[in-house]
DRENKENU-216854 format. One record per residue: residue in one letter; x, y, z of N, C-alpha, C in turn. Coordinates in steps of 0.2 Angstrom, whole numbers. Each point is the difference from the previous one (the first is absolute). Layout:
<mitor><rest>a</rest><n_px>X</n_px><n_py>Y</n_py><n_pz>Z</n_pz><ca_px>X</ca_px><ca_py>Y</ca_py><ca_pz>Z</ca_pz><c_px>X</c_px><c_py>Y</c_py><c_pz>Z</c_pz></mitor>
...
END
This chain:
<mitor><rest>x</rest><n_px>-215</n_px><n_py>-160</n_py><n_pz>364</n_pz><ca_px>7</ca_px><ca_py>3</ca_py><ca_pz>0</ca_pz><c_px>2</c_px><c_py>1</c_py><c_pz>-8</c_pz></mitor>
<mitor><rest>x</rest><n_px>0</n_px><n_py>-6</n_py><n_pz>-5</n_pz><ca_px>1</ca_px><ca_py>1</ca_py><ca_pz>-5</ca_pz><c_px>-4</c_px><c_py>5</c_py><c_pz>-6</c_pz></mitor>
<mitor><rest>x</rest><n_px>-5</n_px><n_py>2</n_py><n_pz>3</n_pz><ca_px>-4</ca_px><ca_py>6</ca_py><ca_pz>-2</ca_pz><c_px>1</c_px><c_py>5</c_py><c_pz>2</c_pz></mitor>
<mitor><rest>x</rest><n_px>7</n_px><n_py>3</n_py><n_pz>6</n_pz><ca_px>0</ca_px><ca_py>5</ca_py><ca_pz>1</ca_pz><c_px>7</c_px><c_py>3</c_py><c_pz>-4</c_pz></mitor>
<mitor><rest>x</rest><n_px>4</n_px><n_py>-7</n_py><n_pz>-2</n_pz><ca_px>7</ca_px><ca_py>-2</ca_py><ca_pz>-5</ca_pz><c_px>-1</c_px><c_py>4</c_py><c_pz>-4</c_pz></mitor>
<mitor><rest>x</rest><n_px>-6</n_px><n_py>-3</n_py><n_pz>-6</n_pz><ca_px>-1</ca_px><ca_py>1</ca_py><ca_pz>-3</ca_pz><c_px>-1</c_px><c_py>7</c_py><c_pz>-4</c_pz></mitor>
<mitor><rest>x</rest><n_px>-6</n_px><n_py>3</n_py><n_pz>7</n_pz><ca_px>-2</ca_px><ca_py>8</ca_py><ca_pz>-2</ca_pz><c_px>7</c_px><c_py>5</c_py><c_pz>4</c_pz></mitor>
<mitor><rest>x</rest><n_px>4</n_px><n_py>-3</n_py><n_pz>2</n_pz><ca_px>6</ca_px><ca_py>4</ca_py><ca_pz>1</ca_pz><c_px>3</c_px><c_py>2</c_py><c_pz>-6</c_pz></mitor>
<mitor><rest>x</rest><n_px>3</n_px><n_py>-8</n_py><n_pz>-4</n_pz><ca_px>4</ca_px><ca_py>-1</ca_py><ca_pz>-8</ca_pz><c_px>-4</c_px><c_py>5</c_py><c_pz>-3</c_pz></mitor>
<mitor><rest>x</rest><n_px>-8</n_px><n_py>-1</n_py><n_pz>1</n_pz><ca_px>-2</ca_px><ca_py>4</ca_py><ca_pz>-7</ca_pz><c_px>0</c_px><c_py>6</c_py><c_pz>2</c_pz></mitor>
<mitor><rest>x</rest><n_px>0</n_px><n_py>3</n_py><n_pz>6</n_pz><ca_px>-1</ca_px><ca_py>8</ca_py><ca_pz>1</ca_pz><c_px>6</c_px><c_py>4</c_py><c_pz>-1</c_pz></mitor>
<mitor><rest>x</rest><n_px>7</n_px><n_py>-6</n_py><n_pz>2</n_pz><ca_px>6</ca_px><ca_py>3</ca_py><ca_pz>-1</ca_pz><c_px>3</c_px><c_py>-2</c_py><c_pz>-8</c_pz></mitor>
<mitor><rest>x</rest><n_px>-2</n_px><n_py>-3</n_py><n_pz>-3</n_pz><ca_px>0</ca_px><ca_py>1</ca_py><ca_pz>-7</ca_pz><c_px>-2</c_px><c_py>6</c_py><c_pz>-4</c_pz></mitor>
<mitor><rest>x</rest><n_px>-6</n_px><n_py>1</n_py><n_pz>2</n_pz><ca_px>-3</ca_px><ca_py>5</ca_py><ca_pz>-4</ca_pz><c_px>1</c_px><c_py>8</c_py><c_pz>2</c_pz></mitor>
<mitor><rest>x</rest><n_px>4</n_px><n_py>-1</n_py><n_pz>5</n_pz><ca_px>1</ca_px><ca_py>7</ca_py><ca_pz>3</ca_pz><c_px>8</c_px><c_py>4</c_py><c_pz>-6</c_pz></mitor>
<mitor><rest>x</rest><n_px>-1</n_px><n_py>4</n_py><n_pz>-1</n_pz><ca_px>5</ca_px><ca_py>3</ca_py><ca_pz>-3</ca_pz><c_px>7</c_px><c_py>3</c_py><c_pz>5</c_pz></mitor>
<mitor><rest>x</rest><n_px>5</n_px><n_py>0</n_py><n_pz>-4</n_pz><ca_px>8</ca_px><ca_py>0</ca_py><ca_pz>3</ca_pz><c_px>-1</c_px><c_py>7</c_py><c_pz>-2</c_pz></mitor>
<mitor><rest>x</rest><n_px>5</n_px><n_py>2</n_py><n_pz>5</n_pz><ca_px>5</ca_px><ca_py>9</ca_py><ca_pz>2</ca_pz><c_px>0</c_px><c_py>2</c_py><c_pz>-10</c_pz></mitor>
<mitor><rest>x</rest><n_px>5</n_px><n_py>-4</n_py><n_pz>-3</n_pz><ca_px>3</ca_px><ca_py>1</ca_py><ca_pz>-5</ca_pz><c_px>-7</c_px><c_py>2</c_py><c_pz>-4</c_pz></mitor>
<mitor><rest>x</rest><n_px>-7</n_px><n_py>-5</n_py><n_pz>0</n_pz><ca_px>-4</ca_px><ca_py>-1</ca_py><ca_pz>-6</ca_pz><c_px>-4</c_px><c_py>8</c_py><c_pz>2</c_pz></mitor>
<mitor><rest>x</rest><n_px>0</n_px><n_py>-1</n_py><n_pz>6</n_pz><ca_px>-5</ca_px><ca_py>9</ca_py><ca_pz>3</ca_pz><c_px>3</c_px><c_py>6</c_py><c_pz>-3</c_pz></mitor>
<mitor><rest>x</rest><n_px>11</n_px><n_py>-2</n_py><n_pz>-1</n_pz><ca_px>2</ca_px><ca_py>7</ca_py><ca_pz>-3</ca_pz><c_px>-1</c_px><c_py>-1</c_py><c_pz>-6</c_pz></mitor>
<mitor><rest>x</rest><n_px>-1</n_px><n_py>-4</n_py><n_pz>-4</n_pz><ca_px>0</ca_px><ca_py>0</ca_py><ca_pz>-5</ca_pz><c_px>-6</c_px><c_py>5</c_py><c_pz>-4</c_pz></mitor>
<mitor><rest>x</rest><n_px>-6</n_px><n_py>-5</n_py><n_pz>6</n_pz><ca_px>-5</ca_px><ca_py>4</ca_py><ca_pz>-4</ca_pz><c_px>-1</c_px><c_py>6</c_py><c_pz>2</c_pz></mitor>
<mitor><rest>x</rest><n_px>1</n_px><n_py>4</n_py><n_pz>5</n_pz><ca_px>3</ca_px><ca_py>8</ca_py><ca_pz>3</ca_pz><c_px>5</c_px><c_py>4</c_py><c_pz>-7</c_pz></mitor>
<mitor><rest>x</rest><n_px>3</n_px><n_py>-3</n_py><n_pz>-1</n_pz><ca_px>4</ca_px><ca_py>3</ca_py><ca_pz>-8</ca_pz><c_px>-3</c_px><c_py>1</c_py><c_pz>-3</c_pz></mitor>
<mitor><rest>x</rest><n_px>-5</n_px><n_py>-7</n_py><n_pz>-3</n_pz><ca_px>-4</ca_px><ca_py>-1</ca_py><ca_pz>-6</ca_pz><c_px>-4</c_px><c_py>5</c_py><c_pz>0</c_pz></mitor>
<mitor><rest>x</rest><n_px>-3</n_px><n_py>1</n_py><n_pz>7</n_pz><ca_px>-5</ca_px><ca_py>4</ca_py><ca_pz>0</ca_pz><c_px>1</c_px><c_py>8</c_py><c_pz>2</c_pz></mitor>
<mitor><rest>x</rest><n_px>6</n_px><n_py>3</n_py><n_pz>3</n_pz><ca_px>2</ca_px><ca_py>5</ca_py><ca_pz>-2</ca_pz><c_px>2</c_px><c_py>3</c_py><c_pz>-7</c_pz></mitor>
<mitor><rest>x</rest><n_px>1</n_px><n_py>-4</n_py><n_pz>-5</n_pz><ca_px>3</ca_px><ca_py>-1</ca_py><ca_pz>-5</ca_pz><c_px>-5</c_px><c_py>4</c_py><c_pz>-4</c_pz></mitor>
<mitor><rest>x</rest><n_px>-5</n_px><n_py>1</n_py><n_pz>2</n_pz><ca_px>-7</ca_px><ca_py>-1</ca_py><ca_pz>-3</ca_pz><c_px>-2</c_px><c_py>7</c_py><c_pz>3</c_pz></mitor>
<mitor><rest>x</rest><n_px>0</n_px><n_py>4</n_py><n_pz>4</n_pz><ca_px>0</ca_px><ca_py>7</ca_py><ca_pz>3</ca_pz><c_px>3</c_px><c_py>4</c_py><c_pz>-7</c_pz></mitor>
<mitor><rest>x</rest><n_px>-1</n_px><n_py>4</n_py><n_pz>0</n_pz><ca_px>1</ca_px><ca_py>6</ca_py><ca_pz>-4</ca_pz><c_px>4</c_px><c_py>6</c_py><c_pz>4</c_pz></mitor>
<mitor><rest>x</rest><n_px>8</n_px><n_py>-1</n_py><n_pz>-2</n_pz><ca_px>3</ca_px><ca_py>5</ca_py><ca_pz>5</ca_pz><c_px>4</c_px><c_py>-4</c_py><c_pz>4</c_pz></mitor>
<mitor><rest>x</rest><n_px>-1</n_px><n_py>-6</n_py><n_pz>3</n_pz><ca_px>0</ca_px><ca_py>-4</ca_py><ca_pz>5</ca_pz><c_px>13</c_px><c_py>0</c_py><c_pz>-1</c_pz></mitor>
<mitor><rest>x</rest><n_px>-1</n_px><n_py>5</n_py><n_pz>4</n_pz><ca_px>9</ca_px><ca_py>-2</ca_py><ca_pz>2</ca_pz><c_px>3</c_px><c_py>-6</c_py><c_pz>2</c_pz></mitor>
<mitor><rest>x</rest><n_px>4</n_px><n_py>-3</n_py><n_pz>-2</n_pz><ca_px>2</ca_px><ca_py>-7</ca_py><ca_pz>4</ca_pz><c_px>3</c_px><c_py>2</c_py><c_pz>6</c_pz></mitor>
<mitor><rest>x</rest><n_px>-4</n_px><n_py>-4</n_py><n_pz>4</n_pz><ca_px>1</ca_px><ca_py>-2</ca_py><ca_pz>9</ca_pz><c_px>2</c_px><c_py>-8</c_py><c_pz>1</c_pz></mitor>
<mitor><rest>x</rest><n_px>4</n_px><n_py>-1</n_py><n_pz>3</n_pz><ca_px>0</ca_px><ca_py>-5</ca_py><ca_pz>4</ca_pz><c_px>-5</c_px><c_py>-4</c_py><c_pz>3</c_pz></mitor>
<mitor><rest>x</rest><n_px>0</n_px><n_py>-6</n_py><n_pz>1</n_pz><ca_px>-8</ca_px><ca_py>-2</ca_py><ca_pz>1</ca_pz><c_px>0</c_px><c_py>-5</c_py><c_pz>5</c_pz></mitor>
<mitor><rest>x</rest><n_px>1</n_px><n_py>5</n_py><n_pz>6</n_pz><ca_px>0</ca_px><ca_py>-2</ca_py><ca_pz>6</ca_pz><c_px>-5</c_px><c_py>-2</c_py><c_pz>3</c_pz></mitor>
<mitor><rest>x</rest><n_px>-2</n_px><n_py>2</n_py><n_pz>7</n_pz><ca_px>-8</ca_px><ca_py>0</ca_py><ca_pz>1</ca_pz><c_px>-3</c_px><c_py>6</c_py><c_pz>-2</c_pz></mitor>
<mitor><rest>x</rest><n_px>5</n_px><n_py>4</n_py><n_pz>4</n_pz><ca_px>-3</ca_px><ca_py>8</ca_py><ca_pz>0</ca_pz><c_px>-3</c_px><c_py>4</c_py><c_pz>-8</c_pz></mitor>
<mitor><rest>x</rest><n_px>6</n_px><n_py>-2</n_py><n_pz>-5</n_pz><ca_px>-1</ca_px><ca_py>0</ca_py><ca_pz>-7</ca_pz><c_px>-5</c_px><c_py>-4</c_py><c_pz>-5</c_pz></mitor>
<mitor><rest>x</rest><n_px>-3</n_px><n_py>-7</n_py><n_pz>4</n_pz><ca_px>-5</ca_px><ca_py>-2</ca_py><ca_pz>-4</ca_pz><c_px>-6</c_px><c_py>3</c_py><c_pz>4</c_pz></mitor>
<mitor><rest>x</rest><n_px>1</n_px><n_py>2</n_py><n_pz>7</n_pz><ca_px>-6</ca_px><ca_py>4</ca_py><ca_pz>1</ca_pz><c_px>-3</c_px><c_py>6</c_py><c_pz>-3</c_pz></mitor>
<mitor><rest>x</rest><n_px>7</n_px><n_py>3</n_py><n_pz>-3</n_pz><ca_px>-2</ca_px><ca_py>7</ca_py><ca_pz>-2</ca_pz><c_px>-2</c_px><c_py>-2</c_py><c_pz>-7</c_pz></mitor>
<mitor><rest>x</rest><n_px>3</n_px><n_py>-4</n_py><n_pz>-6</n_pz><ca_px>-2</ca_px><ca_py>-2</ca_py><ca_pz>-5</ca_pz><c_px>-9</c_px><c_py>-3</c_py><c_pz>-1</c_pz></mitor>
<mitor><rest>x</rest><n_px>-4</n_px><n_py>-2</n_py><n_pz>8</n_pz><ca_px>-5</ca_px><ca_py>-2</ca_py><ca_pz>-1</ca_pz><c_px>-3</c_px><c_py>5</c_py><c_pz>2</c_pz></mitor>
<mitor><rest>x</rest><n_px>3</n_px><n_py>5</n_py><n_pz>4</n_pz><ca_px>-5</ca_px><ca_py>9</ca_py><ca_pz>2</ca_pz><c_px>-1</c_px><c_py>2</c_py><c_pz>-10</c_pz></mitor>
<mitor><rest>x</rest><n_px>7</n_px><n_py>0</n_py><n_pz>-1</n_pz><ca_px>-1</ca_px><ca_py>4</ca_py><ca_pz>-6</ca_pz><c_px>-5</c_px><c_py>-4</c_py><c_pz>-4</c_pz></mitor>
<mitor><rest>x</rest><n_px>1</n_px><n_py>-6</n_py><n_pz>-2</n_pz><ca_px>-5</ca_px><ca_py>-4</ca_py><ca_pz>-5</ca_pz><c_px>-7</c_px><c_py>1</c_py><c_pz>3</c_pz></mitor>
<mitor><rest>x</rest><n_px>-2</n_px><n_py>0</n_py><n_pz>5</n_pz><ca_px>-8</ca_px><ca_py>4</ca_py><ca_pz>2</ca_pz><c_px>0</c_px><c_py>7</c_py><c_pz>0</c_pz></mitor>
<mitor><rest>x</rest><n_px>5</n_px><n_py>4</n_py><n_pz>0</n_pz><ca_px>-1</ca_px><ca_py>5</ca_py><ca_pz>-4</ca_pz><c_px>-2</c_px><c_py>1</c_py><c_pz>-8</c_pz></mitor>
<mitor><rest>x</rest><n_px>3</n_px><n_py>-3</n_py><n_pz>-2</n_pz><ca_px>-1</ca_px><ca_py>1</ca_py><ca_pz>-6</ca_pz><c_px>-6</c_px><c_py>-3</c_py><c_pz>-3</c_pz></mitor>
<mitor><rest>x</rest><n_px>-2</n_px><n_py>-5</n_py><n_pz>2</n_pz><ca_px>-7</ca_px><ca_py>-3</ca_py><ca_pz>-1</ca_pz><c_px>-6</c_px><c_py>4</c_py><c_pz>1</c_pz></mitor>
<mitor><rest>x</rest><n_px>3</n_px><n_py>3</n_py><n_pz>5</n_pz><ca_px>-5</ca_px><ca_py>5</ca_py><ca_pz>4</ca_pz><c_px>-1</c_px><c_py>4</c_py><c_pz>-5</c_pz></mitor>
<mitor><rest>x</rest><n_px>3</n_px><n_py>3</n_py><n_pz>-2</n_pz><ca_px>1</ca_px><ca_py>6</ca_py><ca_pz>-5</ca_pz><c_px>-3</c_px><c_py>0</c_py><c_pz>-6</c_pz></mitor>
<mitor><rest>x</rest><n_px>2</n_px><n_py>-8</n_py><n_pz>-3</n_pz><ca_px>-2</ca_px><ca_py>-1</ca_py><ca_pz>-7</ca_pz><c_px>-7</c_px><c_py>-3</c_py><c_pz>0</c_pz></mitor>
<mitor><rest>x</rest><n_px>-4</n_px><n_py>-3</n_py><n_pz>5</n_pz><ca_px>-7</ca_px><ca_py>1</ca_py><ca_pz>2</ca_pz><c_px>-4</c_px><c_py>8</c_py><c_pz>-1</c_pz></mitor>
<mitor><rest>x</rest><n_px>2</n_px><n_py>3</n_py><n_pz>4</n_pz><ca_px>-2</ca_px><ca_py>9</ca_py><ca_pz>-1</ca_pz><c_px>1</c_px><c_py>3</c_py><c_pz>-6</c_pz></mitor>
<mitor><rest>x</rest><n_px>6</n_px><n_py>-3</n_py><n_pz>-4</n_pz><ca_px>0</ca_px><ca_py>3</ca_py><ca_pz>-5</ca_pz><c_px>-4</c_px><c_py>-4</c_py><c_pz>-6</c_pz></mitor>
<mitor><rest>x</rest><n_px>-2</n_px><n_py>-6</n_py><n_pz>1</n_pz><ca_px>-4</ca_px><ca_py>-4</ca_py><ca_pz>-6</ca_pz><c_px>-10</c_px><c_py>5</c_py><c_pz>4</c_pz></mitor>
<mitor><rest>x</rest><n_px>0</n_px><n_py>1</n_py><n_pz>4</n_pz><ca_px>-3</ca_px><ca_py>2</ca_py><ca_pz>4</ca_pz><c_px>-3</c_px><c_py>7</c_py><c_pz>-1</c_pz></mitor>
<mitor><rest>x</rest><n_px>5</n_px><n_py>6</n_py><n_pz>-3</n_pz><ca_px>-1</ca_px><ca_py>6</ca_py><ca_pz>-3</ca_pz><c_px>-1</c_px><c_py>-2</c_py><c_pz>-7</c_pz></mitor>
<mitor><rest>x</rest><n_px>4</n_px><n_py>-2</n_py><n_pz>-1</n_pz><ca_px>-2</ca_px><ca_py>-3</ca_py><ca_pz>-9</ca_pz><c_px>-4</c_px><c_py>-1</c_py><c_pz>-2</c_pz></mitor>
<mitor><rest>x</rest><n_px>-5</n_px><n_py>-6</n_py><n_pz>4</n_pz><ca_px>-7</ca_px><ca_py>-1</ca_py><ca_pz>1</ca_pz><c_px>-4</c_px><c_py>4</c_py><c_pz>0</c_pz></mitor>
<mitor><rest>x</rest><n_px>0</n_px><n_py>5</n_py><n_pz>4</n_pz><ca_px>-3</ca_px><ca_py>7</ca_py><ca_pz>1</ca_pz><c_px>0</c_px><c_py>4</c_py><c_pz>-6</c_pz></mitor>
<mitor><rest>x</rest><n_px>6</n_px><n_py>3</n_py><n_pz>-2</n_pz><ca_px>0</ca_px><ca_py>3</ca_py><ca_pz>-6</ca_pz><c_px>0</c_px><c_py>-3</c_py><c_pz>-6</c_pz></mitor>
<mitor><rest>x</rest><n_px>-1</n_px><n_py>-7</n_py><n_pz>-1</n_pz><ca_px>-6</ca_px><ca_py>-3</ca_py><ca_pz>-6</ca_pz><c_px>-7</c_px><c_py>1</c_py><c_pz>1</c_pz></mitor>
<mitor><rest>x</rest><n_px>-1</n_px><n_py>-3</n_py><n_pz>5</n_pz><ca_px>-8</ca_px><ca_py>2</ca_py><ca_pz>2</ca_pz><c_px>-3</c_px><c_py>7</c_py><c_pz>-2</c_pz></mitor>
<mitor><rest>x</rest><n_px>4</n_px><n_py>7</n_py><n_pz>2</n_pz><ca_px>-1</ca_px><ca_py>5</ca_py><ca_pz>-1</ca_pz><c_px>1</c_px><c_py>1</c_py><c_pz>-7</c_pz></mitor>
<mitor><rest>x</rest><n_px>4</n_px><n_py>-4</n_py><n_pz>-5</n_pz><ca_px>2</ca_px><ca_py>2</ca_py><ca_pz>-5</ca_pz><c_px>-7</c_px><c_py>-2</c_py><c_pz>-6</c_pz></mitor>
<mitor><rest>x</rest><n_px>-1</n_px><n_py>-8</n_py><n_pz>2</n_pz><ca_px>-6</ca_px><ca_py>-3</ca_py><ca_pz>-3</ca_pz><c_px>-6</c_px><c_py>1</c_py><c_pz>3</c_pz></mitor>
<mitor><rest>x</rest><n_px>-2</n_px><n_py>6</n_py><n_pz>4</n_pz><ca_px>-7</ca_px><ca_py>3</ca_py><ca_pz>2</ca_pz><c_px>1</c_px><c_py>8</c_py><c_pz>-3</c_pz></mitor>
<mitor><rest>x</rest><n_px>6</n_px><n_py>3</n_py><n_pz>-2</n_pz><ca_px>-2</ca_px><ca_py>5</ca_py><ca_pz>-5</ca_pz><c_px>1</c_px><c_py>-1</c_py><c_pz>-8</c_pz></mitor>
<mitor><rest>x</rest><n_px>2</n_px><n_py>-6</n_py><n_pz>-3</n_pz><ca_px>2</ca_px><ca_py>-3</ca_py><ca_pz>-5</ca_pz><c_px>-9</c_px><c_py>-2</c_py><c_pz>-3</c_pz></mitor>
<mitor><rest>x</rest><n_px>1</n_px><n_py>1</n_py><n_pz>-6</n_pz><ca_px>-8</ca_px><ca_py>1</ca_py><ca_pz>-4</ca_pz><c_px>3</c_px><c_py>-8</c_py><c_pz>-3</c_pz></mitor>
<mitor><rest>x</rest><n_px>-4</n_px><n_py>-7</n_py><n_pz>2</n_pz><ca_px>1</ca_px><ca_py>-6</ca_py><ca_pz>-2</ca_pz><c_px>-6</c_px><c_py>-3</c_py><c_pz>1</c_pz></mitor>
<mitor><rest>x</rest><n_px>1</n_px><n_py>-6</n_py><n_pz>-6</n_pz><ca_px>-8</ca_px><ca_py>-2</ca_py><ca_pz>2</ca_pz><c_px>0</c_px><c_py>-7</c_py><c_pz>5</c_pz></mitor>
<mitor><rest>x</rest><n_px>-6</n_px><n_py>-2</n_py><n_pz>1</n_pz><ca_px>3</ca_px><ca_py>-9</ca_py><ca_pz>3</ca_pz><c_px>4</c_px><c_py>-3</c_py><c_pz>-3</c_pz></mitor>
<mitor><rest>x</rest><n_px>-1</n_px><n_py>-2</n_py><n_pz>-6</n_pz><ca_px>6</ca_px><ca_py>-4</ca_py><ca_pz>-3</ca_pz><c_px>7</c_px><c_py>2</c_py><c_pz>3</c_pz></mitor>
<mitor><rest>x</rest><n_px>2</n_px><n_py>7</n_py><n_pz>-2</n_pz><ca_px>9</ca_px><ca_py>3</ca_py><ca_pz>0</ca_pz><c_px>-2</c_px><c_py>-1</c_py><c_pz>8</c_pz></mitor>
<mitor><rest>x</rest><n_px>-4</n_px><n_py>1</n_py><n_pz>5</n_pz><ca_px>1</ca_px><ca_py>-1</ca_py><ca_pz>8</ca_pz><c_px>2</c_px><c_py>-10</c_py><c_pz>2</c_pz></mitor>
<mitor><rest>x</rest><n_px>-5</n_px><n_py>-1</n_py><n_pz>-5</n_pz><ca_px>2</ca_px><ca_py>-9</ca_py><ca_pz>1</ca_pz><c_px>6</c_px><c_py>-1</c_py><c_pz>-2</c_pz></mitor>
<mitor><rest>x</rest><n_px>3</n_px><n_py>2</n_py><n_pz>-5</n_pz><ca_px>4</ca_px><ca_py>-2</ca_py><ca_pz>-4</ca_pz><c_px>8</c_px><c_py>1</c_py><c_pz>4</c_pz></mitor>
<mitor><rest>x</rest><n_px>-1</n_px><n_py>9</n_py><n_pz>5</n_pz><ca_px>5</ca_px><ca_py>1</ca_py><ca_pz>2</ca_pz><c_px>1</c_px><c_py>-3</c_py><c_pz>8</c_pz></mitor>
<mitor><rest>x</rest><n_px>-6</n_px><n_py>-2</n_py><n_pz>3</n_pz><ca_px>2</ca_px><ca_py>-3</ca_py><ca_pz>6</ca_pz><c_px>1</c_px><c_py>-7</c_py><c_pz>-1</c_pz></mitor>
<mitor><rest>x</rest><n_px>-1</n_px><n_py>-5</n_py><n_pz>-5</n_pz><ca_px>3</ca_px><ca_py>-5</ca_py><ca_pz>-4</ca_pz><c_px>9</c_px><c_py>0</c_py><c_pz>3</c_pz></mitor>
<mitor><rest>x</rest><n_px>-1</n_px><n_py>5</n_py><n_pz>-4</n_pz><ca_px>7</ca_px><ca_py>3</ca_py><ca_pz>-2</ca_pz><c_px>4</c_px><c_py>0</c_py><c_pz>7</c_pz></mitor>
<mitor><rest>x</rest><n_px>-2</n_px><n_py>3</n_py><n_pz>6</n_pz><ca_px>0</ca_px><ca_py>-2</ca_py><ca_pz>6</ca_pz><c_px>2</c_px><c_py>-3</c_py><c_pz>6</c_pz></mitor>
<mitor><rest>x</rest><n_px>-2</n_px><n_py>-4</n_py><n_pz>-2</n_pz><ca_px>-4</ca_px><ca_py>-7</ca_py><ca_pz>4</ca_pz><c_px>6</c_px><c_py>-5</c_py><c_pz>0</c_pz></mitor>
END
């Protein structure tokens, strides 16, 4: 029985409060590009974490065409190994 105490105290310890979840919905809206101040209810941190996968989302496909249009840039680009080593270095 003392073992089920125990892992109760530690699970409701570690569990995060109302207050620390807005906070980090702020913090984390705060961080959005564009992002209006909303109130930060449920429905508003839900939107807050649609938007934040959107933008994620985005900023993947955009490192993701960049990708591409280096690739294209350094497969018409007259360089030797070295500048090819040197520039994926650079990269990485």
């Amino acid at each position: 029985m003392s073992g089920r105490r125990s892992r109760s105290r530690q699970s409701s310890s570690s569990r995060m409060t109302d207050d620390q979840i807005t906070d980090l919905v702020s913090k984390l809206q705060a961080l959005l590009p564009e992002a209006p101040t909303r109130s930060t209810d449920r429905e508003s941190a839900t939107k807050v974490l649609q938007d934040t996968w959107n933008y994620i989302r985005s900023l993947h496909q955009e490192v993701d065409d960049l990708s591409e249009r280096l690739a294209e840039l350094l497969a018409t680009t007259d360089i030797t190994g070295d500048q090819a080593a040197i520039i994926r270095s650079l990269l990485m």
